[in-house]
C-alpha angles and dihedrals in degrees: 000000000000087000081064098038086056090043093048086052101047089052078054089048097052092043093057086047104049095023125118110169110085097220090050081049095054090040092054088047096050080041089055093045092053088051088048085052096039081060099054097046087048100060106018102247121140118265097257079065106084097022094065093057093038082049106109102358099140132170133026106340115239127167117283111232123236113199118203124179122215108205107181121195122182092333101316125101124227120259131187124195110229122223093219099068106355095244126115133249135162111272122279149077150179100347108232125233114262091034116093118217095271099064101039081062083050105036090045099050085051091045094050109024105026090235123123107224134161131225116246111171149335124287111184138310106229124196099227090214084064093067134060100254126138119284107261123162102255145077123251142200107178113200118197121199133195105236123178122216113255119247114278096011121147134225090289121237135224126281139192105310096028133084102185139009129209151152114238128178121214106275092046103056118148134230094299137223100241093177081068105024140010123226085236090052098053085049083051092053097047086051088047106039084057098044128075090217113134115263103285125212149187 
C-alpha cells in the first residue's frame, strides 16, 4: 500500500508541475494532499509529518540517492553511531547536487567518522522498497560503494551527526539504524566488499 500511495503522488507531483488547465491543477493539488493524508493514516504519523517532506518538492519526481561507504580494516567494517537514534550505520547520507557519487562516499566518512578514505568501486544500488526499512515519504535508491582508508590514517572519531566510530566484524554488529541500513544488507557488503563479483542491484 505505501509503494502505491508514493506512486499516486508522484502522478500528483508531475501533474502540478506540467500541468497547464487550472481545474486539472486544483484537482492534482487536492490529489497530493489525500496521499499526504493516506500516509499518515497508514503509518500512523501526525499529519505535519508528511506535509513537511512533500513541502517544497517541486518538479517531476525522481528517487532521492542515498550514498553509504564501506571502509573496511583487517576483516571489520567501519561503523559509526548516529546522534539521531543511537544506533550504528556505515557512513553516509542524502548525496548533495553538484557532488557525484564518489565524493559523497568520501565527503560523508570524513564528516562522520574523522577517516580519509577514496572511493574505489560500486557496491550495489538498492531500492530501498525491496528491503525491510521504516515507512518515510520518499523514495530511495541506496549506493553503496567499496572506499579504502587512506595511508597513516588513525582509528577515525566522531563529527557532527555521529556519536561513536568503530570497526565490527560480522559476528559482533551492534544495535543497527535500519532507517540507513539493514542487518541483511551489512552482511551483503562484507560478502561484497571481499568478492570480485560485478555491483549487484534490486
Amino acid at each position: 500500500m505505501l509503494d502505491l500511495i508514493k506512486q499516486v503522488q508522484a502522478i500528483a507531483q508531475a501533474g502540478l508541475h506540467y500541468g497547464e488547465n487550472d481545474y486539472d491543477l486544483d484537482r492534482y493539488q487536492r490529489l497530493n494532499e489525500l496521499t499526504q493524508q493516506m500516509f499518515n493514516a497508514w503509518t500512523g504519523t501526525a499529519p505535519e509529518f508528511a506535509a513537511r517532506w512533500y513541502e517544497g518538492e517541486i518538479g517531476y519526481p525522481t528517487p532521492k540517492v542515498d550514498v553509504r561507504a564501506v571502509v573496511m580494516r583487517d576483516g571489520k567494517m567501519l561503523l559509526v553511531r548516529e546522534k539521531i537514534d543511537g544506533c550504528w550505520s556505515l557512513p553516509g547520507g542524502w548525496a548533495d547536487v553538484g557532488c557525484t557519487v564518489r565524493e559523497t562516499a568520501e565527503k560523508e566518512t570524513w564528516e562522520e567518522a574523522g577517516l580519509r578514505v577514496k572511493a574505489q568501486r560500486l557496491l550495489a544500488v538498492f531500492d530501498k522498497k525491496c528491503h525491510p526499512h521504516p515507512p518515510e515519504p520518499w523514495y530511495v535508491y541506496k549506493h553503496f560503494v567499496l572506499c579504502d582508508i587512506a595511508t597513516g590514517e588513525g582509528d577515525g572519531q566522531a563529527g557532527m551527526e555521529t556519536l561513536d566510530v568503530g570497526f565490527f566484524g560480522p559476528n559482533e554488529l551492534p544495535p543497527l539504524s535500519v532507517d540507513r541500513n539493514t542487518a541483511s544488507q551489512v552482511h551483503q557488503m562484507f560478502t561484497l566488499a571481499t568478492s570480485v563479483q560485478p555491483t549487484i542491484f534490486d
